[in-house]
VMD Tcl script that draws the C-alpha trace (Angstrom):
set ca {
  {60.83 57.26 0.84}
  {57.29 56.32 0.92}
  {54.62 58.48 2.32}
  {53.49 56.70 5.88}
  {50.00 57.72 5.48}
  {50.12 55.59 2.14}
  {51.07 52.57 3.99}
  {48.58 53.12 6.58}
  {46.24 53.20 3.93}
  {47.43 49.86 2.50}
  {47.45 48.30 5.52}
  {43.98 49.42 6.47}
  {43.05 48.11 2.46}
  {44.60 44.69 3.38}
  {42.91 43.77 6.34}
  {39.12 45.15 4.70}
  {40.22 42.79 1.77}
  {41.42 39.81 4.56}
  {37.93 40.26 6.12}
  {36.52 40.49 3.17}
  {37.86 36.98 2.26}
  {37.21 35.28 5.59}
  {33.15 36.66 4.59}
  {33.80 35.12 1.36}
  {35.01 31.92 2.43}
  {32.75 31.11 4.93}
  {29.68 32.23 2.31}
  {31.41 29.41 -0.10}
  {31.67 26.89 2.52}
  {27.95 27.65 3.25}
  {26.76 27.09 -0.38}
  {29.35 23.88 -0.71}
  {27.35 22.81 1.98}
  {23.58 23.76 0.57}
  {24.42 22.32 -3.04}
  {25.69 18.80 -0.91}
  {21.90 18.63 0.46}
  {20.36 19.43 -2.53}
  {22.14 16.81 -4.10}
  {21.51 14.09 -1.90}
  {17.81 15.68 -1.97}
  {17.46 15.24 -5.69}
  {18.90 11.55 -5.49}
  {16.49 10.74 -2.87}
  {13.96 12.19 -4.85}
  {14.40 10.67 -7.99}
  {14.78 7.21 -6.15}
  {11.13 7.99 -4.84}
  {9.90 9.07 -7.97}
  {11.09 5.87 -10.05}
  {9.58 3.74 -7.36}
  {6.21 5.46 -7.04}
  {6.42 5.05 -10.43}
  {7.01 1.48 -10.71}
  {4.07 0.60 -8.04}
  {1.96 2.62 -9.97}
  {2.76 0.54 -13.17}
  {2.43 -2.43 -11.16}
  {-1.25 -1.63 -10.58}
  {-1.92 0.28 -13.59}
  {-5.42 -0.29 -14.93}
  {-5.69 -1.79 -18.54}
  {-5.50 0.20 -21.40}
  {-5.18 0.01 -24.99}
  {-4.02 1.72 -27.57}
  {-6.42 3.57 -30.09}
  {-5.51 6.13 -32.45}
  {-1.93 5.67 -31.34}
  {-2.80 6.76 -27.57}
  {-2.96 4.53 -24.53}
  {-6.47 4.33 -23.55}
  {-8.33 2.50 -20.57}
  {-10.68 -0.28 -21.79}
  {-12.76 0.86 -18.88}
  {-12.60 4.76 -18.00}
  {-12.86 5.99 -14.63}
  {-16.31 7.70 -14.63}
  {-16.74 11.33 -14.21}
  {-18.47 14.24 -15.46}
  {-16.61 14.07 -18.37}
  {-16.96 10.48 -19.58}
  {-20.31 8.75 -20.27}
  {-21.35 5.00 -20.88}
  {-20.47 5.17 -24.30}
  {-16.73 5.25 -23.49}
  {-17.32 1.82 -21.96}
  {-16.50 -1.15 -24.32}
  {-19.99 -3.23 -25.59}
  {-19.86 -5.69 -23.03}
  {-19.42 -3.56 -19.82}
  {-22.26 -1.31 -21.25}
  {-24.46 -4.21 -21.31}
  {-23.64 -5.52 -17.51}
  {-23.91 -1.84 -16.66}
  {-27.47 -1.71 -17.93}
  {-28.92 -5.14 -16.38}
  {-27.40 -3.77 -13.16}
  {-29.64 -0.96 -13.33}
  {-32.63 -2.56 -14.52}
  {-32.44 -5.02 -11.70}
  {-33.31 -1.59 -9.86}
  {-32.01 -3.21 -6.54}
  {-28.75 -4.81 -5.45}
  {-28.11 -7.28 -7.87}
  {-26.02 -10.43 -7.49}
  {-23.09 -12.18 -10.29}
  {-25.88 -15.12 -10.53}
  {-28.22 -12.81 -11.65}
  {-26.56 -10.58 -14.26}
  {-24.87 -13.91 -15.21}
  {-28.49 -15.38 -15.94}
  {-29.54 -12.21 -17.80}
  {-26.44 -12.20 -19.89}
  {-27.27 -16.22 -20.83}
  {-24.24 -17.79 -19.44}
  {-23.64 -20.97 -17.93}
  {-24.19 -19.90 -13.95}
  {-24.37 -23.70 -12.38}
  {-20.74 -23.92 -13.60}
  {-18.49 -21.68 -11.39}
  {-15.61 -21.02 -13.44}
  {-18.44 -18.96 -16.13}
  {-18.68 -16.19 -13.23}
  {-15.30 -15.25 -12.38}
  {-14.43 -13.35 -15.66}
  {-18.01 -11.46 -14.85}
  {-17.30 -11.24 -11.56}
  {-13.75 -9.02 -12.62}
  {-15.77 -7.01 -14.98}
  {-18.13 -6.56 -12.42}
  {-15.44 -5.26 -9.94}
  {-13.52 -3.43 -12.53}
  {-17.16 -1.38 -13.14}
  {-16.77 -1.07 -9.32}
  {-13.47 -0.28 -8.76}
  {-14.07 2.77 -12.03}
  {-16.97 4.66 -9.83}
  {-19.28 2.71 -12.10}
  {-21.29 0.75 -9.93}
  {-21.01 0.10 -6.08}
  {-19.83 -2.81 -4.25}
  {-21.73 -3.70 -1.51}
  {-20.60 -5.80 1.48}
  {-22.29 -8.61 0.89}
  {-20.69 -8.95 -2.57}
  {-24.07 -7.84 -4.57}
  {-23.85 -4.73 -7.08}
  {-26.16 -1.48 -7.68}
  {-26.05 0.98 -10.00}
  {-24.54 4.58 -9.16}
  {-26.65 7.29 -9.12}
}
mol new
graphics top color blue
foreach p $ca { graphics top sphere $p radius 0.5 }
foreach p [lrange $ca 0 end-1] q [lrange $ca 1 end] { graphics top cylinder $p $q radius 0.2 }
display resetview
């Protein structure tokens, strides 16, 4: 015959271990439930991600490759990049800008740079370099449409 004390303690075993279980299935449930959000999480994430990306290609400045890296034609400027990183041609407009020691019109950089200003259509490509220089922390835009040199 078996001892009762031995089945008490069996019985007292079985219900720590059912308890035990119940803790244990409700902690699974709980990280079923966690991993779920994280999942959708990452998917919204990476949806995000590919089209923050895709804007930012969409408006990605110009670059080219030298040396077998992509490199902008026109840097941003900062303490770390100086004229000479600009291409020949934006170096130039840069410097009449700053001669002109004033605000300094497309007209009048077009003049200086001996191209055809009574005839529109010979701006506009100066004009984009112009704003690209601009747009770079270069030079500064005004309102009225006139450059100046950055200090």
């Amino acid at each position: 015959m078996v001892d009762p004390e031995v089945l008490e303690r069996i019985a007292a075993r079985r219900a720590e271990l059912d308890e035990l279980e119940d803790h244990l299935v409700k902690q699974l449930d709980e990280v079923k439930a966690e991993r779920d959000e994280l999942a959708v999480a990452e998917r919204v994430l990476t949806r995000m991600g590919e089209r923050t990306a895709e804007e930012r290609a969409a408006v990605a400045p110009a670059s080219a490759q030298v040396g077998g890296r992509a490199t902008l034609l026109v840097p941003h400027r900062s303490d770390s990049v100086d004229e000479t990183a600009l291409p020949d041609d934006y170096r130039r407009i840069l410097a009449i800008v700053r001669a002109a020691g004033g605000p300094v019109q497309v007209r009048a950089v077009g003049e200086e740079l001996g191209l055809q200003v009574e005839v529109r259509g010979k701006l506009e490509p100066l004009r984009a370099k112009l704003v690209k220089l601009a747009d770079r922390g270069w030079l500064h835009k005004r309102g009225d449409g006139k450059f100046t040199a950055r200090l």
